[in-house]
C-alpha positions, 0 to 999 in steps of 0.5 A: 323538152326539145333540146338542141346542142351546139358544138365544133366539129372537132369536139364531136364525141363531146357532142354524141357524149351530150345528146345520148344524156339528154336523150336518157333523161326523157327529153329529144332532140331537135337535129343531130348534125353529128350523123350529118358530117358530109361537109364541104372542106370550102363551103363555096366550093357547094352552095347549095349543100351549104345552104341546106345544112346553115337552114337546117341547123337554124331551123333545129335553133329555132324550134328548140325549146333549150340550146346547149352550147359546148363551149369548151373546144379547143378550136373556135366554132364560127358557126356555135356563135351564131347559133348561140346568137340565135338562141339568144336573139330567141329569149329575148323575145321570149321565146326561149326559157333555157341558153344553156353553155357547157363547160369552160369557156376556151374562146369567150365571147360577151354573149357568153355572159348575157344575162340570159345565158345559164353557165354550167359544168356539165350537161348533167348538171344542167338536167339536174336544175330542169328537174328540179323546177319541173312542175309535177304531172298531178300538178294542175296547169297554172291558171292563164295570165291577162292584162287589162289595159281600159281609160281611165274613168273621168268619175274616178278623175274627180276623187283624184282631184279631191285628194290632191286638193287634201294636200293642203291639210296636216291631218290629226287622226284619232281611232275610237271605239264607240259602244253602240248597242242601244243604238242598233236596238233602237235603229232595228226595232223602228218601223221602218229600220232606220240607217246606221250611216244616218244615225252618225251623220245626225250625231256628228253633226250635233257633236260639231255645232257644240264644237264649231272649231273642229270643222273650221277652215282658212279663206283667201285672205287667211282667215279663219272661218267657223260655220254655225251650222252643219252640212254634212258629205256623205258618200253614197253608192250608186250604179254608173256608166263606169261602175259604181261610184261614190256619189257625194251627197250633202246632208243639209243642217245635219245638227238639226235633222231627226235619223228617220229624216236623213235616212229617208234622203240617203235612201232617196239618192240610193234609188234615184241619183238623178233626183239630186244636183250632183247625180245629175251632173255626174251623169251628164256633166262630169263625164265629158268634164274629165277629159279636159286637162288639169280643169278638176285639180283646178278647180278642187284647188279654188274650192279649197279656200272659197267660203261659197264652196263650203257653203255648198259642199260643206264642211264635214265628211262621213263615210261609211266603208264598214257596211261592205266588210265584215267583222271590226277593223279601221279605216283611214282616208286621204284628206278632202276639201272636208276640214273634219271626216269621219270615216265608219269601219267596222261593227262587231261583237266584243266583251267590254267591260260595264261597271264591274261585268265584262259584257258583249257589246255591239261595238263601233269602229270610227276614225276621226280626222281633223285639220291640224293647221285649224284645231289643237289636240284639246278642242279635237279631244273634246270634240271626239268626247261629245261624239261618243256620248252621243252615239253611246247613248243614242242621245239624236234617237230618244231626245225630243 
């Protein structure tokens, strides 16, 4: 390390003292004004000379990589102040790691207690912490640290927007374990195999035309409003501009679809955004849309409460973020325009018990949500009973 040690004339054998103990510890020194003493007794008697010496000593402050400061003369050093200054002026920038004062402070300034100054006894002690926090040679280097500063995505400005919309909601969860073996026996062993995601979708969507209260919601007026029907979002990953994305996609009348049908179209937007509305707007529209100023948050808080807006978004959420994780887990999201959602975590293998064996199970992570300002604890309940005797027994794979 270059180190350069400040100090008053008077005290030079503290100095010499000093320099000799951070030579002996391996490091070197940036300028020893101590064997450079030839000064003038009036600095403006010699110009020049003065000049030569202010530059060389600022310039040994500014290429140090450590200034220590012997604080403790008995007389006061105009030039230390400025030095330590300096060396200040250096840390701030972060140039500097180590202003180090030495000793007890005989004529104190308020730089002396800068929060970039470290205080010490001895100049040995202050050797002792650079060692200690010395990284190894056998050490590897530390890897390079970068900052990314990029727009943020007008696509992303419309889950944003989605959320906040949420606000208006008092979320009910419930986490469910759901056994699933039959149902993955029949979706691997169809010809071709059928969608894990599909097959929730079409037994959600069951599940919540026998209980239309679950997926209700308030209109304008206040008002209560239940579908008799079921259209069902449903988040499907596709490549844009910005990186993938979420797409929603609406499942139309998911009650009444068969598995085989809905993974068709879930496949179908997985290959071509562009053959549905909202890939075709997200694409073409949204991404100018975006920068507009509050028109999103807007235009979700219209939606909220407007029969037509569900009517075409629908009223029922499935997200299936298990598929790109591995292993069991739940997941919980934030509240959309979606009076229920169901969100699919993870899948694994767990010992259950079946009747009086203790069995290994494919075993199905889901959480439930539902808009407590339109549903109590009981319909929600029988809801979440139905559901999971549909997906337990693949009742939407082997009736009719």
């Amino acid at each position: 390390m270059k180190v350069y040690v400040a100090g008053e004339l008077s005290d030079i054998a503290a100095v010499t003292q000093a320099q000799r103990t951070i030579v002996a510890a391996g490091h070197e020194l940036t300028h020893d004004w101590s064997q450079d003493l030839e000064l003038p007794q009036d600095y403006a008697s010699r110009p020049d000379r003065s000049a030569a010496i202010a530059r060389t000593d600022l310039d040994a402050v500014l290429t140090a990589e450590a200034v220590v400061v012997l604080a403790s003369s008995a007389q006061a050093g105009r030039g230390l102040f400025v030095e330590l200054g300096a060396a200040l002026a250096r840390a701030e920038l972060g140039q500097l790691q180590h202003v180090v004062v030495v000793g007890e402070i005989r004529h104190e300034s308020v730089f002396h207690f800068h929060p970039r100054v470290l205080r010490v006894g001895s100049v040995e002690e202050w050797l002792a912490t650079v060692e200690a926090s010395t990284v190894p040679a056998d050490r590897p280097a530390l890897r390079p640290r970068s900052v990314v500063v990029r727009p943020f995505p007008p696509s992303r400005r419309l889950v944003t927007a989605a959320v906040r919309a949420g606000r208006r909601m008092v979320p009910m969860h419930g986490l469910v374990e759901v056994d699933v073996t039959e149902a993955r026996r029949l979706l691997v062993d169809a010809d071709p195999p059928l969608s894990l995601t599909a097959f929730v979708v079409a037994s959600v969507g069951r599940a919540a035309a026998a209980h239309p209260q679950v997926h209700a919601y308030r209109d304008w007026r206040g008002r209560l409003v239940e579908h008799h029907f079921v259209d069902v979002q449903t988040l499907i990953e596709v490549p844009t501009g910005e990186g993938p994305f979420g797409l929603v996609h609406v499942v139309r009348d998911a009650d009444t679809r068969a598995v085989d049908d809905v993974t068709a179209e879930i496949r179908s937007v997985q290959h071509d955004a562009d053959s549905t509305t909202g890939g075709r707007l997200l694409r073409s529209v949204a991404p100018a849309l975006g920068h507009v100023p509050g028109l999103y948050p807007a235009m979700y808080a219209a939606l909220g409460r407007s029969r037509r807006a569900h009517l075409s978004t629908g009223t029922v959420q499935v997200t299936a973020v298990g598929m790109f994780a591995g292993g069991d887990g739940f997941a919980i999201a934030p509240p959309t325009l979606a009076s229920l959602s169901i969100v699919v975590g993870g899948l694994s293998r767990r010992p259950r018990a079946v009747g009086d064996d203790v069995v290994v199970r494919d075993v199905l992570d889901l959480t439930v949500t539902i808009d407590h300002n339109v549903v109590d604890g009981a319909p929600a309940t029988r809801f979440v009973a139905e559901l999971r005797h549909l997906l337990t027994t693949a009742a939407v794979l082997t009736d009719g």
